[in-house]
C-alpha positions in Angstrom: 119.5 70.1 108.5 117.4 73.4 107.7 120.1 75.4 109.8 123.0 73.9 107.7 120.7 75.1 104.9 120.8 78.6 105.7 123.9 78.9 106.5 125.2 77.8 103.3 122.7 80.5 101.5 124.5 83.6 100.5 122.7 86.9 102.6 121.2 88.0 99.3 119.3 84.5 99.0 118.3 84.6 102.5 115.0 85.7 102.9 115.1 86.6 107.2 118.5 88.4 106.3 117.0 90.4 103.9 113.9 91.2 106.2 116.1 92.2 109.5 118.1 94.5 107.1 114.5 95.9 105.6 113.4 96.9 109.3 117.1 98.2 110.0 116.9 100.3 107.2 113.5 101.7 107.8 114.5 102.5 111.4 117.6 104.5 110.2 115.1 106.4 107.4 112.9 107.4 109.9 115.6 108.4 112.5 117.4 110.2 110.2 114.8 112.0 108.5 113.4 112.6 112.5 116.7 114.5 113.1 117.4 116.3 110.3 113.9 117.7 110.7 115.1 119.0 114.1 117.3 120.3 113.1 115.2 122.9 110.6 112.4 124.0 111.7 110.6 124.3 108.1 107.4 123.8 108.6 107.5 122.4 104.8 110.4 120.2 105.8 108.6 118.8 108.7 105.5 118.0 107.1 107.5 116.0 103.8 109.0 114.0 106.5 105.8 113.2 108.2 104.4 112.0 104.5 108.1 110.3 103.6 107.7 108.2 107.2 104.2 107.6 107.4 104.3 104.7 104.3 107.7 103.3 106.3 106.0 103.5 109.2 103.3 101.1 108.0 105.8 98.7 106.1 107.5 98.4 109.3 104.8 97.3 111.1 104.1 94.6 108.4 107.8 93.5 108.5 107.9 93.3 112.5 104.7 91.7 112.5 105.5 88.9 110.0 108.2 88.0 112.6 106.2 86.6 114.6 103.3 83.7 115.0 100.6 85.7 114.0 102.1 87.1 111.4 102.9 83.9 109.7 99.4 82.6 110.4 97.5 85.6 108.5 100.4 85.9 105.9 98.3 86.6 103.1 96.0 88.9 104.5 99.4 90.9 105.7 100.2 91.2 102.1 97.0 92.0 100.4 97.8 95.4 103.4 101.2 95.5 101.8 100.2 95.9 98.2 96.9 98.6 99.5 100.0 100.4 100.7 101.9 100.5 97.6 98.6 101.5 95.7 98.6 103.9 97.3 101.9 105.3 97.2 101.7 104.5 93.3 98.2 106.9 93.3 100.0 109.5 95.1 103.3 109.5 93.0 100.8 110.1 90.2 99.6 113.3 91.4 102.8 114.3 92.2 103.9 113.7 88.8 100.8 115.3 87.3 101.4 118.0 90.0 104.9 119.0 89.0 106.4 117.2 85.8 109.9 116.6 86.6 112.4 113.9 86.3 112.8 112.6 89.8 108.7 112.8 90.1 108.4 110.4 86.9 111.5 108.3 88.2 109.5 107.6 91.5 106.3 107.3 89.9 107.4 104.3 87.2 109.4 102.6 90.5 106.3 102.5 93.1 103.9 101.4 89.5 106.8 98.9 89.0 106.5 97.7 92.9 102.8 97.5 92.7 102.4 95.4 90.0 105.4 93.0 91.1 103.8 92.9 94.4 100.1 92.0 93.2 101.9 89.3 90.7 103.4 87.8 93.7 102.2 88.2 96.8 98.4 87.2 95.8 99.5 84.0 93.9 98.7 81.0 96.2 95.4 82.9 97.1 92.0 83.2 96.2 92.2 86.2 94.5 94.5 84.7 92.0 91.9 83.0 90.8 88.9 85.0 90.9 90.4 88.1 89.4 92.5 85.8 86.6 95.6 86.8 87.2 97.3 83.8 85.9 96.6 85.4 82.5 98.0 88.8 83.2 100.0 90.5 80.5 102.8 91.1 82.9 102.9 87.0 83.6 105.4 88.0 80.2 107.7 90.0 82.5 110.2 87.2 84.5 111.1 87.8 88.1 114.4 88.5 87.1 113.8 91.2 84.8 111.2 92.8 87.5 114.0 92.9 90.2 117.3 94.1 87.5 113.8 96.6 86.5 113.8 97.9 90.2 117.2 98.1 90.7 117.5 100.1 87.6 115.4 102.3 88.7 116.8 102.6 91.8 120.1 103.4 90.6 118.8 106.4 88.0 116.6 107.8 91.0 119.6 107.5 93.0 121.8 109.4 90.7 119.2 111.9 89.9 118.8 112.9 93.3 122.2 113.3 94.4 122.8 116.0 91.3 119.7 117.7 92.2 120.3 117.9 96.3 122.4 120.2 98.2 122.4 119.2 101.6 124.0 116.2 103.0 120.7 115.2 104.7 119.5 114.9 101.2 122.2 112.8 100.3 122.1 110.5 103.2 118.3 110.1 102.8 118.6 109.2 98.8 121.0 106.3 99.7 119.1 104.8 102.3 115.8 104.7 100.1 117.9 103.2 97.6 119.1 100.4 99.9 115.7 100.1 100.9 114.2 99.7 97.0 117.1 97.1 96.8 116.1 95.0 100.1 112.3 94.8 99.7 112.8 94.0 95.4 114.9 91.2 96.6 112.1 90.4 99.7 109.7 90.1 96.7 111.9 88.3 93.7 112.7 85.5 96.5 108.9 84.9 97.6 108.4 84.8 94.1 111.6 82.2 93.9 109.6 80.3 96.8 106.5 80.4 95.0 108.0 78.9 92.1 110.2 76.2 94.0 106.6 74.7 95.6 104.8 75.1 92.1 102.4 77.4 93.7 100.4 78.6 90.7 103.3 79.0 89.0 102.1 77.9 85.9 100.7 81.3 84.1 101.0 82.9 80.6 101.0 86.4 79.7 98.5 87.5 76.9 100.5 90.5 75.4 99.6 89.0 72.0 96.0 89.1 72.8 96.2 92.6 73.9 98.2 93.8 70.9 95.5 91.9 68.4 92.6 93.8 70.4 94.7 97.2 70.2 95.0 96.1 66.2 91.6 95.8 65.8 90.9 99.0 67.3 93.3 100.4 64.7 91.5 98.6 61.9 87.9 99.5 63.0 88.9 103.2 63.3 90.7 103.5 59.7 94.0 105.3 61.5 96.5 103.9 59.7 94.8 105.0 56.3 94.8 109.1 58.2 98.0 108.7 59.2 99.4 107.8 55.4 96.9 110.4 53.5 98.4 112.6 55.9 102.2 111.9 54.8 100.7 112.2 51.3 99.2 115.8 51.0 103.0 116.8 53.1 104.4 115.3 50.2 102.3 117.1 48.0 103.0 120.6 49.5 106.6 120.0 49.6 106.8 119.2 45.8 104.8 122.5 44.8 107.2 124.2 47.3 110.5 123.1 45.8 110.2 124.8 42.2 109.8 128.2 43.8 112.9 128.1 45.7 114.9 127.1 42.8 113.6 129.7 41.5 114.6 132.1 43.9 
């Protein structure tokens, strides 16, 4: 029955189609970037590649090993690794941003911050840590799993875009669509974990406290009187611009 199952499951829904194509992917981003590498003998080109492979590298091991027994077993403790991984990649996508302020840096910045959180809002429900670090009343319990994958793949897409205008080499090219396909496969390894999680009522039931954060950030306002600066500040431009607007017609 569980085979006749699958098979009726579209690839998109199917969560071991969607992790063989992951580790495909990863494969042909390492070879790829391996060979064009070769192919220049930058030692600034070589050394980006070694940093763009070295976080694959480790997601591929987490993918292959969930393929098998003891993977499975220690599931959980494979993706607390996962989101330490994505930390930090997040952390360094920060000081690259701070680093140099450009487009693509803040693009890839807000997509691994996006991962990260949708990992940790995921992968640690049905764990201890759910409950001992109260997650379950997480602002971003707000955001749906929906609108955190169409979120990713948005991002994806602009990155995408971005980085094809910007590069002039086809090994550029080549290496944009494949991390694109990748940020595609593993948001849709996460949104249907998150589906699973759901389906088995596995601490699914949580609520966001965005109001409570907005009436603390209100307060905050209140206390510190910056709404009053803010409008005796509109006030005295006001004031200049009125004494201003004789002389001119004057003039």
């Amino acid at each position: 029955m569980s085979r006749i199952k699958e098979k009726k499951l579209k690839w998109y829904d199917n969560a071991k189609w969607i992790t063989r194509l992951i580790i495909g992917v990863i494969f042909l981003i390492i070879i790829c970037s391996q060979s064009f590498a070769s192919g220049e003998l930058s030692f600034t080109l070589f050394s980006s590649v070694i940093n763009h492979n070295s976080i694959y590298l480790l997601i591929l091991v987490y993918f292959i090993l969930i393929q098998f027994s003891i993977g499975k077993k220690y599931f959980n403790y494979f993706n607390i690794f996962l989101i330490f991984v994505y930390i930090i990649t997040a952390t360094t996508s920060l000081l690259t941003m701070i680093q140099s302020f450009t487009l693509i840096a803040v693009l890839s910045f807000c997509l691994q911050f996006v991962f990260m959180i949708y990992l940790a809002h995921t992968m640690l429900r049905d764990t201890r840590f759910w409950k001992e670090f109260h997650l379950s009343d997480s602002p971003f319990n707000e955001i749906s799993n929906e609108t955190s994958y169409y979120i990713v793949c948005l991002l994806s897409t602009i990155l995408l875009i971005i980085n094809l205008i910007s590069t002039v080499v086809i090994s550029g090219v080549v290496i944009s669509v494949l991390d694109m396909a990748y940020y595609l496969l593993f948001g849709r390894y996460i949104y249907l974990y998150y589906e699973y999680l759901d389906k088995h009522k596995l601490d699914s039931e949580n609520s966001g406290n965005f109001n409570e954060v907005r009436e603390k950030v209100q307060k905050v306002l209140d206390q510190t009187e910056i709404d009053d600066v803010i409008v005796d500040g509109f006030k005295e431009v006001k004031k200049k611009i009125k004494k201003e607007e004789p002389k001119e017609e004057e003039k």
